[in-house]
Biopython code that builds the backbone (N, CA, C, O; Angstrom):
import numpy as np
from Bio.PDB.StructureBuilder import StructureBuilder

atoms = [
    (1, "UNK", "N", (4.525, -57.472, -33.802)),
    (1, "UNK", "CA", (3.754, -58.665, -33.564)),
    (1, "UNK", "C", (3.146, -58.619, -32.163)),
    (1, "UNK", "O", (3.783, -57.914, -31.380)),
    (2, "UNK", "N", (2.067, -59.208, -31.679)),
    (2, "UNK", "CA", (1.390, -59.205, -30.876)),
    (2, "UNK", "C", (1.247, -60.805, -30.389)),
    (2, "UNK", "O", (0.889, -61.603, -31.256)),
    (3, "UNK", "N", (1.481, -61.244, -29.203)),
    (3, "UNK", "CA", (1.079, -62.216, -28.765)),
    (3, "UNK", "C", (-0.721, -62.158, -28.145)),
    (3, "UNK", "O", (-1.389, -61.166, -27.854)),
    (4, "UNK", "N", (-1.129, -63.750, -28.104)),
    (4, "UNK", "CA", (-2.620, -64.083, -28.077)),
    (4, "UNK", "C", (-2.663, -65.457, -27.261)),
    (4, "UNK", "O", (-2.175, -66.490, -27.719)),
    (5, "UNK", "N", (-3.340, -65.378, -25.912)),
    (5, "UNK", "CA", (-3.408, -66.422, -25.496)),
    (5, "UNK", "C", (-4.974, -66.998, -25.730)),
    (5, "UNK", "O", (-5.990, -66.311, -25.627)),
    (6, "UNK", "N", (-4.915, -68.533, -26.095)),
    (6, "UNK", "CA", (-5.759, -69.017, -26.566)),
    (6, "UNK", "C", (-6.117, -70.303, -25.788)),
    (6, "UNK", "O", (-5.429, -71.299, -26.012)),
    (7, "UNK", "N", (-7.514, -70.406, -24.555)),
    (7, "UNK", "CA", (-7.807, -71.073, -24.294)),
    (7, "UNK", "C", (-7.895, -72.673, -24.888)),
    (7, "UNK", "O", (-7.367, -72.767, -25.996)),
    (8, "UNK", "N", (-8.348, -73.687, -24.466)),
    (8, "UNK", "CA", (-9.195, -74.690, -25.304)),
    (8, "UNK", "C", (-9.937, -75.202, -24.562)),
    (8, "UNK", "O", (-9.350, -76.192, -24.123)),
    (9, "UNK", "N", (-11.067, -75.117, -24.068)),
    (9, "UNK", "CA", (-11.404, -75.707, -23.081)),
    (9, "UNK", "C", (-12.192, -77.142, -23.709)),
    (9, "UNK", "O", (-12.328, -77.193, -24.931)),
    (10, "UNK", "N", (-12.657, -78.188, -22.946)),
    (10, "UNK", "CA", (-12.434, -79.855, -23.717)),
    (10, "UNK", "C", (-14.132, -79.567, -23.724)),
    (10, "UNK", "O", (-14.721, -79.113, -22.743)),
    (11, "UNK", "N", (-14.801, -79.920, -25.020)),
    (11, "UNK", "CA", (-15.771, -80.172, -25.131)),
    (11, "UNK", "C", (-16.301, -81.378, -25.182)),
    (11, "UNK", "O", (-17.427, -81.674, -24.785)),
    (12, "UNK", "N", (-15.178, -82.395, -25.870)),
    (12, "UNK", "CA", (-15.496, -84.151, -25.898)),
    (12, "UNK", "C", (-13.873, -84.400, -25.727)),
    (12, "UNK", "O", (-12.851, -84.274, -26.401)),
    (13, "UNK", "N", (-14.237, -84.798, -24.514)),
    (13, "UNK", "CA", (-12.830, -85.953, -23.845)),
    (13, "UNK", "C", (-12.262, -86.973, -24.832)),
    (13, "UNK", "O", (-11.091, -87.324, -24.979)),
    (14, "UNK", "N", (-13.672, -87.473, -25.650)),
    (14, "UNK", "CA", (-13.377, -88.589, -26.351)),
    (14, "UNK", "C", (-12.984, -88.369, -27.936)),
    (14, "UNK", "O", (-12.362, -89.133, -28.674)),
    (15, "UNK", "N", (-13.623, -86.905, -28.253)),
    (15, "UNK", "CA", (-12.845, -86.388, -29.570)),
    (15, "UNK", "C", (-11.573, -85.848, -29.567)),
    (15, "UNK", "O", (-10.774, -85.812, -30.503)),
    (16, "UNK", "N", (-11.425, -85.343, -28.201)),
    (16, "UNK", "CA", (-10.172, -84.814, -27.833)),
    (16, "UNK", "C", (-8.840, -85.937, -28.008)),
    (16, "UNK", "O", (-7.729, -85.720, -28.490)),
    (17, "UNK", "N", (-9.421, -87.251, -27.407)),
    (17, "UNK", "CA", (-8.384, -88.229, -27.751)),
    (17, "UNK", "C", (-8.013, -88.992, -28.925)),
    (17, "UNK", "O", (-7.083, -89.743, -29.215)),
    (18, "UNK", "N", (-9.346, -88.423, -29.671)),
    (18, "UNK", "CA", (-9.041, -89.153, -30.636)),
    (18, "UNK", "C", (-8.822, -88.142, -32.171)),
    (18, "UNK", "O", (-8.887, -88.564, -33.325)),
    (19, "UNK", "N", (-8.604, -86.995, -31.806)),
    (19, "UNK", "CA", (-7.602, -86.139, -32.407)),
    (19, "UNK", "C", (-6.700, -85.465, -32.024)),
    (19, "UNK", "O", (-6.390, -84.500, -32.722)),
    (20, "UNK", "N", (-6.014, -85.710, -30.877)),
    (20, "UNK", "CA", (-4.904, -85.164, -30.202)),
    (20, "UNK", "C", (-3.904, -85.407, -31.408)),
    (20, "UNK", "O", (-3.413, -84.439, -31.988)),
    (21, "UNK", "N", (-3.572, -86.861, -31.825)),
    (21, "UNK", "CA", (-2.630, -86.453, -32.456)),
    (21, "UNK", "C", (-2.287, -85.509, -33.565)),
    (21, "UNK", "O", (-1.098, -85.422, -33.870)),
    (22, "UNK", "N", (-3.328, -84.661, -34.324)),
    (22, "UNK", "CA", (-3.409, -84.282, -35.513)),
    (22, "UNK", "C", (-3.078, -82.435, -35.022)),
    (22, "UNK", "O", (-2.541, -81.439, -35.506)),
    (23, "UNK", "N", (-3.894, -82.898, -33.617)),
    (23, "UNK", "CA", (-3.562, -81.597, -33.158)),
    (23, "UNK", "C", (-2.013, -80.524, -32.679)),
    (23, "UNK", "O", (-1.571, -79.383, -32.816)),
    (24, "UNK", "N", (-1.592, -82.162, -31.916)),
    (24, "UNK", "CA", (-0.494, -82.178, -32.008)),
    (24, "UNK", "C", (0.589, -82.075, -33.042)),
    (24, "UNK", "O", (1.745, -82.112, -32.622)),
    (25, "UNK", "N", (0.418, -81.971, -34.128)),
    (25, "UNK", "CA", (1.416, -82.458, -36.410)),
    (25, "UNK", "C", (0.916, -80.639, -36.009)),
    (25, "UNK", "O", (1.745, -79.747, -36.189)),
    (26, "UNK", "N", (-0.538, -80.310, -35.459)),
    (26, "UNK", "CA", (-0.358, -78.573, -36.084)),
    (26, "UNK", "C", (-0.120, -77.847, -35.123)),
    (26, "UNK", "O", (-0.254, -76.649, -35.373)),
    (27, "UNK", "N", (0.205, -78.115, -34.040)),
    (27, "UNK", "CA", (1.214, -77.203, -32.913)),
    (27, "UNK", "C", (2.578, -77.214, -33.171)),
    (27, "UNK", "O", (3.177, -76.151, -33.002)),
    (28, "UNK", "N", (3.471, -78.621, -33.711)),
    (28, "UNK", "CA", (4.281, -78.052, -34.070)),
    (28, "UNK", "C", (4.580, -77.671, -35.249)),
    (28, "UNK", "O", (5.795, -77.495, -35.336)),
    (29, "UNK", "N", (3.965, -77.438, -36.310)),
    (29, "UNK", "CA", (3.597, -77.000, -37.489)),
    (29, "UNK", "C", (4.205, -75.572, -36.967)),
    (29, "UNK", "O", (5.318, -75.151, -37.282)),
    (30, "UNK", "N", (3.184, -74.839, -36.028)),
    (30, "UNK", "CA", (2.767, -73.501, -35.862)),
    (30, "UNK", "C", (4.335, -73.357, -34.808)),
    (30, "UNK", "O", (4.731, -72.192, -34.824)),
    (31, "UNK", "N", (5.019, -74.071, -34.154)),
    (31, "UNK", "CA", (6.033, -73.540, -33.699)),
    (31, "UNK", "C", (7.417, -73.473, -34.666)),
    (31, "UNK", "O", (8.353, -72.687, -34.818)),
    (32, "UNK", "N", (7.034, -74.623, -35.163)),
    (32, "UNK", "CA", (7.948, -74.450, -36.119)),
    (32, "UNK", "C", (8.016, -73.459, -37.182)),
    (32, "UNK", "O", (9.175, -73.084, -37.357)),
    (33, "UNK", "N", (7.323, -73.009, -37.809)),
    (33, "UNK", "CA", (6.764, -71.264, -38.636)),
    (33, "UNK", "C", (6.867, -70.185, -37.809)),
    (33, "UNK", "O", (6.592, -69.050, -38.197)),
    (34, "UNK", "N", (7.267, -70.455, -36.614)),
    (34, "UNK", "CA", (6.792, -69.317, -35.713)),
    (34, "UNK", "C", (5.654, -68.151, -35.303)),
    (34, "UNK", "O", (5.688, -67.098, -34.667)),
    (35, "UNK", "N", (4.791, -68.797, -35.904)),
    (35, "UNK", "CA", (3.339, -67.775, -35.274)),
    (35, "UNK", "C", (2.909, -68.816, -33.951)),
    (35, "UNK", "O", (1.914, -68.294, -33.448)),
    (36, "UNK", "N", (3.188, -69.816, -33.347)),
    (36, "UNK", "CA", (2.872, -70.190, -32.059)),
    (36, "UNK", "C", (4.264, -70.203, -31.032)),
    (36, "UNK", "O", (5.324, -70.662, -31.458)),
    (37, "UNK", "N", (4.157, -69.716, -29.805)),
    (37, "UNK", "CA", (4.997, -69.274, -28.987)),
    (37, "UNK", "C", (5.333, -70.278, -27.979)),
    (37, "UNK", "O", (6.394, -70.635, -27.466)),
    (38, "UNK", "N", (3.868, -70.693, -27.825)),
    (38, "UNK", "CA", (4.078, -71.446, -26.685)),
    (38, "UNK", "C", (2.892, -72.541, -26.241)),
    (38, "UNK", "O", (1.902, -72.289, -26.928)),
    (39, "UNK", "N", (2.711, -73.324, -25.612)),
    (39, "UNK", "CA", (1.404, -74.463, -25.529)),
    (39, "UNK", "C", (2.041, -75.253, -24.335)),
    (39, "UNK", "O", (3.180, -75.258, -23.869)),
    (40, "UNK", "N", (0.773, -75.988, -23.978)),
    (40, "UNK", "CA", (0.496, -76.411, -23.063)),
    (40, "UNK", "C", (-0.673, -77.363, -22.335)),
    (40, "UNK", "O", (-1.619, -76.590, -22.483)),
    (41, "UNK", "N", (-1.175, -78.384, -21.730)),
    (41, "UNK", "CA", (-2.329, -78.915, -21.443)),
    (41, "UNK", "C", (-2.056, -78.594, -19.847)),
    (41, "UNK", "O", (-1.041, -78.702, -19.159)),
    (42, "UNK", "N", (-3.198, -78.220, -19.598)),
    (42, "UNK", "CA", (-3.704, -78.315, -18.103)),
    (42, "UNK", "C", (-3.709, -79.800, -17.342)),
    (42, "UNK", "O", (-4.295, -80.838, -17.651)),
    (43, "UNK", "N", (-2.895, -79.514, -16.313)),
    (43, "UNK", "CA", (-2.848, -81.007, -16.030)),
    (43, "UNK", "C", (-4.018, -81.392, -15.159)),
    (43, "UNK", "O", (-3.789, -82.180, -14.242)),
    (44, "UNK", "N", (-5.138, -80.975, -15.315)),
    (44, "UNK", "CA", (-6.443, -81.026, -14.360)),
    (44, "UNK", "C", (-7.281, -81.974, -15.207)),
    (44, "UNK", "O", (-7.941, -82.857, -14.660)),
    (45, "UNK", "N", (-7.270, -81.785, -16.771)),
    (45, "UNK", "CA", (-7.938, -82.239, -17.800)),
    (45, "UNK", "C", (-8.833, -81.237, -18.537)),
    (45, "UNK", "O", (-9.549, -81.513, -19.500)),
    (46, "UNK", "N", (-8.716, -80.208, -18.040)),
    (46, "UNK", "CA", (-9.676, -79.361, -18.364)),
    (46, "UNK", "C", (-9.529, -79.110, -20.000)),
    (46, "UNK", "O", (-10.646, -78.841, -20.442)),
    (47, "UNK", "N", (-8.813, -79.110, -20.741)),
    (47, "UNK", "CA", (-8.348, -78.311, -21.923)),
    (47, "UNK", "C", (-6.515, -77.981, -22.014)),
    (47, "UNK", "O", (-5.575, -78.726, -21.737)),
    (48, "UNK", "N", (-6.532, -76.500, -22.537)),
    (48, "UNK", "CA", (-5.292, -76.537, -22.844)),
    (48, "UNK", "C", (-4.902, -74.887, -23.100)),
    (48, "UNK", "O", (-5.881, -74.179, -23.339)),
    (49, "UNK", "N", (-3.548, -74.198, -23.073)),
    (49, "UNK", "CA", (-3.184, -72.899, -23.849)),
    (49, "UNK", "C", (-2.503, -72.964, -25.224)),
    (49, "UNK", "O", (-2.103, -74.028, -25.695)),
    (50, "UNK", "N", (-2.428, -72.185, -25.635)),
    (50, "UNK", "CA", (-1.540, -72.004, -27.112)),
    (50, "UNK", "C", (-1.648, -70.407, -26.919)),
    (50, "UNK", "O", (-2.592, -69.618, -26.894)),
    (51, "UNK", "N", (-0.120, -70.282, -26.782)),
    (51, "UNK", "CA", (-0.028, -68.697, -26.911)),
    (51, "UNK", "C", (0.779, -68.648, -28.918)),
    (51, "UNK", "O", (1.640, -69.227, -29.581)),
    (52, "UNK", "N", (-0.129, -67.681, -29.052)),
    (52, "UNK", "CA", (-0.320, -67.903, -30.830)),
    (52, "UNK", "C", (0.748, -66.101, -30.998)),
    (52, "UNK", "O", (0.855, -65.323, -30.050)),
    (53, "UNK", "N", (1.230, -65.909, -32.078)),
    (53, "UNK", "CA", (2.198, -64.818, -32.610)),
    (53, "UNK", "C", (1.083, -64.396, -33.940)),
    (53, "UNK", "O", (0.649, -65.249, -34.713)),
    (54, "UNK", "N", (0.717, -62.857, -34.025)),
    (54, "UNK", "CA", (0.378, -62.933, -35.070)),
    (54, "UNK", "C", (-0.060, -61.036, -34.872)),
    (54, "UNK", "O", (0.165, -60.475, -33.800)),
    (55, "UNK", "N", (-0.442, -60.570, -35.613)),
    (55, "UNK", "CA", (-0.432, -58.692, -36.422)),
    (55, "UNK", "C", (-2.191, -58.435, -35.528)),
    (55, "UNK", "O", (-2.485, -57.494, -34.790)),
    (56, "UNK", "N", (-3.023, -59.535, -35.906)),
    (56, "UNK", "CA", (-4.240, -59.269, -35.521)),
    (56, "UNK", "C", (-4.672, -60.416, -34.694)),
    (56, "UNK", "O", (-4.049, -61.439, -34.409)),
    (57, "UNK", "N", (-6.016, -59.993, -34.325)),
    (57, "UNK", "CA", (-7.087, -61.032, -33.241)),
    (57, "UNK", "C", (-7.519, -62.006, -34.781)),
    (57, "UNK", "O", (-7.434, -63.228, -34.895)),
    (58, "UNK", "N", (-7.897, -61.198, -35.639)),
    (58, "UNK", "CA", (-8.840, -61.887, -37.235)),
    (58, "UNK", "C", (-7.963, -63.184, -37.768)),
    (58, "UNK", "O", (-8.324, -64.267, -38.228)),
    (59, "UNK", "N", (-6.146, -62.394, -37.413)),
    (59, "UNK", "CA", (-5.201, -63.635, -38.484)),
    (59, "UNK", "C", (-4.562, -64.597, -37.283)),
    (59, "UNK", "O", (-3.669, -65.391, -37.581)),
    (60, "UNK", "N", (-5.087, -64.490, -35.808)),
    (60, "UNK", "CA", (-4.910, -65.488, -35.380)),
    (60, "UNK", "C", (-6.226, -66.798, -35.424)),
    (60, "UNK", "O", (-6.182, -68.000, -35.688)),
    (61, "UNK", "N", (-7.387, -65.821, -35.010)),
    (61, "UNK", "CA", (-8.759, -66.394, -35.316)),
    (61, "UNK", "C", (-8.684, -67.331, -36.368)),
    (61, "UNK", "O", (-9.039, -68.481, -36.112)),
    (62, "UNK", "N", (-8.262, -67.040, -37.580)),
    (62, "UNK", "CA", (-8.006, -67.659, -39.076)),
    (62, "UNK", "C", (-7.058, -68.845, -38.659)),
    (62, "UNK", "O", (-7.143, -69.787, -39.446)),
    (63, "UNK", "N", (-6.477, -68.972, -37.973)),
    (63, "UNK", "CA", (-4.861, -70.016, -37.767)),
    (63, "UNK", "C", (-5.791, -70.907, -36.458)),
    (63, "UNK", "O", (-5.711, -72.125, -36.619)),
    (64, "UNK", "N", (-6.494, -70.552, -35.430)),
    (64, "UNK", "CA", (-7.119, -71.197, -34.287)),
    (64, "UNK", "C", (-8.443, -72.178, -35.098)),
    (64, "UNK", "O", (-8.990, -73.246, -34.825)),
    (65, "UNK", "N", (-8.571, -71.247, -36.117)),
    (65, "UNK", "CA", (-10.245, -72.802, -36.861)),
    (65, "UNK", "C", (-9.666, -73.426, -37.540)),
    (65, "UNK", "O", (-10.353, -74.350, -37.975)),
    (66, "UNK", "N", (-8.349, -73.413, -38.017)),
    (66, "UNK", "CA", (-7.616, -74.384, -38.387)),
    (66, "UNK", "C", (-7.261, -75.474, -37.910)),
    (66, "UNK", "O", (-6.972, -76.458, -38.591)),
    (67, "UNK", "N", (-7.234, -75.393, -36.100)),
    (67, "UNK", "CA", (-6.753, -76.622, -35.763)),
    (67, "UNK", "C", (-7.694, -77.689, -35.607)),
    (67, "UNK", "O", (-8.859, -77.676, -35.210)),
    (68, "UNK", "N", (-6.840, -78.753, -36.060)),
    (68, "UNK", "CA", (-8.184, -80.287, -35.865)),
    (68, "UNK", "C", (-8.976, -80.674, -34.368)),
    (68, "UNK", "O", (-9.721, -81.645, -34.245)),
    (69, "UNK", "N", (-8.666, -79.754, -33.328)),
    (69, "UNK", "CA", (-9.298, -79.921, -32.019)),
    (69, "UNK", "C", (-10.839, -78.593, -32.209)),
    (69, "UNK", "O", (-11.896, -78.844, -31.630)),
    (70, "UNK", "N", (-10.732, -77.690, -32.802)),
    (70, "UNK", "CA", (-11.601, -77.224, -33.274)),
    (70, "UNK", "C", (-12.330, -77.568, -34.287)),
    (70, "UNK", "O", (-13.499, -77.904, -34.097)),
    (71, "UNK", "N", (-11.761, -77.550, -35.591)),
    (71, "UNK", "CA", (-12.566, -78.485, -36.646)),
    (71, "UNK", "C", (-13.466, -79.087, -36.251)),
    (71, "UNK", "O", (-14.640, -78.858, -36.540)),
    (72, "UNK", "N", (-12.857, -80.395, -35.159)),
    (72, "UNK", "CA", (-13.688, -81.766, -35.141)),
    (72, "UNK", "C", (-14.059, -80.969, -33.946)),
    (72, "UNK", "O", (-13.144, -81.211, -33.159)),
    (73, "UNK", "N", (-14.902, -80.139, -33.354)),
    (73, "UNK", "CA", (-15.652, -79.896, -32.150)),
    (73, "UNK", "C", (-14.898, -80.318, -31.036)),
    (73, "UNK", "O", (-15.708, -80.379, -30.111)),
    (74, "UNK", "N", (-13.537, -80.713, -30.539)),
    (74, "UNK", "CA", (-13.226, -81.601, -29.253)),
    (74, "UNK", "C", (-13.007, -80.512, -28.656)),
    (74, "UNK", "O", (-13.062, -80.776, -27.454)),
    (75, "UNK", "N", (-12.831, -79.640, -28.773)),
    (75, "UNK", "CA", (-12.696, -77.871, -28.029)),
    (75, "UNK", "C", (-13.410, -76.882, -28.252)),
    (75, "UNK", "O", (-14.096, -76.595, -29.233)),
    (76, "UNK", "N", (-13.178, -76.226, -27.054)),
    (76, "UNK", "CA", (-13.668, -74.745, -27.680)),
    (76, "UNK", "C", (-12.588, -73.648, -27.912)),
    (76, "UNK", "O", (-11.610, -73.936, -28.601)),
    (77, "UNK", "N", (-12.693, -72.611, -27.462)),
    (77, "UNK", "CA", (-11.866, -71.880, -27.987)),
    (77, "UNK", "C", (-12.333, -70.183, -27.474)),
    (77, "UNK", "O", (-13.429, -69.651, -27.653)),
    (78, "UNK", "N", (-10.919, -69.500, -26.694)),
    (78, "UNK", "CA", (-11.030, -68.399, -25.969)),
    (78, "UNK", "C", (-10.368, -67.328, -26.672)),
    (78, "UNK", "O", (-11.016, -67.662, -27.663)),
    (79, "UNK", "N", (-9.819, -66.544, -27.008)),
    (79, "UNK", "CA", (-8.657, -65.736, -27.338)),
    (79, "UNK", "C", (-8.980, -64.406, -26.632)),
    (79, "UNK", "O", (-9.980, -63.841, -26.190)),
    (80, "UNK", "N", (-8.025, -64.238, -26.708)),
    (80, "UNK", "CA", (-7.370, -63.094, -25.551)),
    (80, "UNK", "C", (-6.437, -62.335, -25.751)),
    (80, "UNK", "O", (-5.505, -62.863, -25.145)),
    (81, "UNK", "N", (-5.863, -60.896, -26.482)),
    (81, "UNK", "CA", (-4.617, -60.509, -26.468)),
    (81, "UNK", "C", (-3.873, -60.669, -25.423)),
    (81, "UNK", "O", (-4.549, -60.861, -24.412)),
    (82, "UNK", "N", (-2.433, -60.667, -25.207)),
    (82, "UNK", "CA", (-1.605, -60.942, -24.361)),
    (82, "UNK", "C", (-0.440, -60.143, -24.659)),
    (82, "UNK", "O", (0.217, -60.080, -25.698)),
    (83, "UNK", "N", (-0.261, -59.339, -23.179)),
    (83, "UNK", "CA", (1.097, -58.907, -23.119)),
    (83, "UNK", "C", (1.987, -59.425, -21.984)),
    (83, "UNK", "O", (1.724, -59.664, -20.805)),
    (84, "UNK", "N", (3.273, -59.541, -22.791)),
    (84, "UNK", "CA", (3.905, -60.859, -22.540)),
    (84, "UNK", "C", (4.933, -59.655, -21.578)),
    (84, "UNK", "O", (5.394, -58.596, -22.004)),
    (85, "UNK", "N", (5.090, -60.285, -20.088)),
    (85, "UNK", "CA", (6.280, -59.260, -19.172)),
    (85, "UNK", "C", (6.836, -60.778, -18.886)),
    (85, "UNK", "O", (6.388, -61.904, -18.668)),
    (86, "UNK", "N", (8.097, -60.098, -19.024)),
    (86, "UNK", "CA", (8.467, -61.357, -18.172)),
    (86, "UNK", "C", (10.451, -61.088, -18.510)),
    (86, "UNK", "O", (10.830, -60.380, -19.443)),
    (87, "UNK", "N", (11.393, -61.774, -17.595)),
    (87, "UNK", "CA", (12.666, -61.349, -17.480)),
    (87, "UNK", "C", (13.411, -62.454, -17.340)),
    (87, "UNK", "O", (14.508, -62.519, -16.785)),
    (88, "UNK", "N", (12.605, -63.617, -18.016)),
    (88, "UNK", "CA", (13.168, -64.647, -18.466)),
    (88, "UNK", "C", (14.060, -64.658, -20.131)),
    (88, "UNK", "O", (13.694, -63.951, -21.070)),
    (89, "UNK", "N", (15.251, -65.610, -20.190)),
    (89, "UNK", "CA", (15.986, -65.369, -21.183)),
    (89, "UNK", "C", (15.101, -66.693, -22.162)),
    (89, "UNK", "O", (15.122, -67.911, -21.985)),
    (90, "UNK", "N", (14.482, -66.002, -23.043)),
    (90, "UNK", "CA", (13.955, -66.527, -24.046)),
    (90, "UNK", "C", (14.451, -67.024, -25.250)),
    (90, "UNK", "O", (14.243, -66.200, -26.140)),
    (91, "UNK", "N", (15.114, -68.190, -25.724)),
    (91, "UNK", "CA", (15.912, -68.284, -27.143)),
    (91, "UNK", "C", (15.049, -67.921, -27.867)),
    (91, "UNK", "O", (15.251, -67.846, -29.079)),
]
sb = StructureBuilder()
sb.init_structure("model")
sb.init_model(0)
sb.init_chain("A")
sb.init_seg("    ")
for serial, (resi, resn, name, xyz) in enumerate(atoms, 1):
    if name == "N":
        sb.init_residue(resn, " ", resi, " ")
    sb.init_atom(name, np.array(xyz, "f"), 0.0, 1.0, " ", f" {name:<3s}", serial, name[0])
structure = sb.get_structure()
């Protein structure tokens, strides 16, 4: 498996708020299945990360137009493979 970090940067502040929550039912959707690792909002306002679990760039791509912050336009959307270093104890 390959980790993928996935920008969001805010295209409408005001779609953003007014689908956060839906966005939120499919982050933990995706942690709970385990193809999302990890997430996060920028506390600047800018947007947000979602580090996504998945074989390819195509079958995360497929899982990222899924979410309702994309759907409904309130984001955009970066992806990035990611290799994950780090010597933290991870459950």
């Amino acid at each position: 498996m390959k980790y993928y970090a996935v920008f969001l940067p805010v295209i409408s502040a005001e779609r953003s708020t007014q689908f956060r929550p839906l966005h939120l039912e499919f982050l933990e959707k995706g942690r709970n299945e385990g193809w999302i690792f990890a997430n996060g909002r920028f506390v600047d306002g800018s947007g947000g990360l979602v580090i996504y679990i998945g074989e390819s760039i195509d079958e995360v791509l497929a899982r990222v137009k899924q979410d309702p912050f994309v759907i409904e336009n309130a984001r955009g959307y970066e992806i990035h493979e990611w290799e994950l270093v780090t010597n933290a104890i991870i459950p």
